[in-house]
VOGU-3710 file (C-alpha; in Angstrom, 3 decimals, decimal comma):
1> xxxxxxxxxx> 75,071/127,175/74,821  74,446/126,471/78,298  76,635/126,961/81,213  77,595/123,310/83,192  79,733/121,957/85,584  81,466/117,728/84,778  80,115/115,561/87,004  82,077/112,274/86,044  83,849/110,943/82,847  82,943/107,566/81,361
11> xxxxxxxxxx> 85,026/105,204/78,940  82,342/104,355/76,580  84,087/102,528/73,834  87,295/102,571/72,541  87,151/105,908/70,704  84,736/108,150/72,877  83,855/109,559/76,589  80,550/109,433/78,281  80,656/112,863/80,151  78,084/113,309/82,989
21> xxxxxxxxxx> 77,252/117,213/83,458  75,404/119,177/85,955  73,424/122,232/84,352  71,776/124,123/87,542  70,847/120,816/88,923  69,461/119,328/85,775  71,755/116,357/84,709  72,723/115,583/81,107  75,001/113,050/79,810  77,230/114,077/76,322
31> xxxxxxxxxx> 79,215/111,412/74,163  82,388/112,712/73,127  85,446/111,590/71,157  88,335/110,755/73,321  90,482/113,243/71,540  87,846/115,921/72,141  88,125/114,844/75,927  91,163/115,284/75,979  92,454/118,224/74,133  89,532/120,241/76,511
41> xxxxxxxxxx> 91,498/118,285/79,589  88,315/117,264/80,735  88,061/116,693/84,374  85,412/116,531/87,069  84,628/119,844/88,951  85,445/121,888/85,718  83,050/124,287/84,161  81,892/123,920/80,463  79,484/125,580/78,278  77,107/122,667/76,879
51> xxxxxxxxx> 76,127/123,085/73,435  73,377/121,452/71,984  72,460/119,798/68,473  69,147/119,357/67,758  69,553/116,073/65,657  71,302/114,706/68,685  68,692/115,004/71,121  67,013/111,532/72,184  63,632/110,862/74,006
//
């Protein structure tokens, strides 16, 4: 789990949000489901801790 800060939210789809985050400068974009969006009320600004699956990791 890594500490980050939302950048900008994203429609990306009808079901799921493109969230942009800022971890210590490093950028790194998450898909999420629009309910996951927003049941964390998801808005730029906020801070988030950014965990990471290994299987979901891309080149």
């Amino acid at each position: 789990m890594l500490p980050a800060t939302v950048q900008a939210l994203a429609d990306d789809g009808p079901a799921q949000v493109l969230v942009s985050l800022a971890l210590g400068g490093t950028p790194l974009l998450a898909r999420i489901t629009r309910k996951s969006a927003a049941a964390l009320a998801l808005a730029p600004g906020q801070r988030v801790f950014a965990q990471i699956k290994g299987v979901a990791v891309l080149d």
